[in-house]
C-alpha positions in Angstrom: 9.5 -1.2 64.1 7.6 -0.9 60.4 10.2 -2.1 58.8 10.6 -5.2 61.1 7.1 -5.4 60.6 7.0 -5.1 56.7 9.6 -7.9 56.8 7.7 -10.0 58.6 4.8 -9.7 56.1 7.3 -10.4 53.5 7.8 -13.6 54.6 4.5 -14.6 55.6 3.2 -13.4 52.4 6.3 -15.3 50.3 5.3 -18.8 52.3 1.8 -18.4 51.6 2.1 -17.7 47.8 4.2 -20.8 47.8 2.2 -22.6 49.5 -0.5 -21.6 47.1 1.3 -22.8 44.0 2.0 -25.6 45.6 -1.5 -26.4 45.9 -2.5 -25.4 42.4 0.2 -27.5 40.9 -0.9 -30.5 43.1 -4.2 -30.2 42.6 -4.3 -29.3 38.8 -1.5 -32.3 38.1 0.8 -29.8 36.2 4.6 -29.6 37.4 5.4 -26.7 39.9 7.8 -25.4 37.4 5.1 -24.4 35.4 3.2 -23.1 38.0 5.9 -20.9 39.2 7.0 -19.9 35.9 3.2 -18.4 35.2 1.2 -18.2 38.2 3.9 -17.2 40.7 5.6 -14.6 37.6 2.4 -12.8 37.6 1.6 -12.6 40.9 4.9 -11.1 41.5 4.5 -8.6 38.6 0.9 -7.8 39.3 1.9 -4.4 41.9 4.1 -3.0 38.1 1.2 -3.6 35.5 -1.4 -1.4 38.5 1.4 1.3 38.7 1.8 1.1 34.7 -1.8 1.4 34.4 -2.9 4.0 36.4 0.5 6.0 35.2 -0.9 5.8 31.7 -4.5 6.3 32.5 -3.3 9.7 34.1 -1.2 10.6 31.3 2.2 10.1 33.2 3.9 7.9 30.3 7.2 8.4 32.4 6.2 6.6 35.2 5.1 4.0 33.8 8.5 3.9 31.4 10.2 4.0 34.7 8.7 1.3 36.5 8.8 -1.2 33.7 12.9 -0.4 33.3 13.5 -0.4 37.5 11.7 -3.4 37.9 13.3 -5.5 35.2 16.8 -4.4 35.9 16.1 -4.9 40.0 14.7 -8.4 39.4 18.0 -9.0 37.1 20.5 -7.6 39.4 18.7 -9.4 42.3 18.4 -12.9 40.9 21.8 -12.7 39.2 23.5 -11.8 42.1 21.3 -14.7 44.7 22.3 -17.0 42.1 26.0 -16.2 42.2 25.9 -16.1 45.5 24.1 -19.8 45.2 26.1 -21.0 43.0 29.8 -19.2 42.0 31.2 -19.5 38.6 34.5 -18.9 37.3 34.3 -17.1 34.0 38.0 -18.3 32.0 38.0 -15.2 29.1 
């Protein structure tokens, strides 16, 4: 049931940033590519710099070392792999 639920939040939450840059991008006449490349990239990377700050306020360097790497190599093996998934390639080596 929570996890049905956190889903749903998920999505709700993913529409309604969208349909916040959206705005902002309409409304302050600059392309949605830049809008999503800055204000939609922080937003989505605002929950690591909390966890990195806090971890290095308390003194726990190693959290914060392992949040910056498991988020970077999550958001590369995830939009990687939608994009392959997208859009195949065939490598020819």
């Amino acid at each position: 049931m929570l996890l049905l639920l956190g889903l749903l939040l998920l999505l709700g939450g993913g529409a309604a940033m969208v349909r916040g840059a959206s705005g902002i991008a309409e409304a302050s006449g600059v392309p949605p590519l830049v809008v999503g490349l800055t204000v939609v990239a922080f937003g989505t990377s605002a929950p690591e710099l909390v966890v990195n700050v806090l971890g290095a306020l308390e003194g726990q360097t190693e959290l914060a070392f392992g949040n910056i790497t498991g988020s970077n190599l999550a958001n590369l093996g995830l939009v990687l792999g939608s994009a392959a998934i997208i859009t195949p390639m065939t490598l020819k080596g």
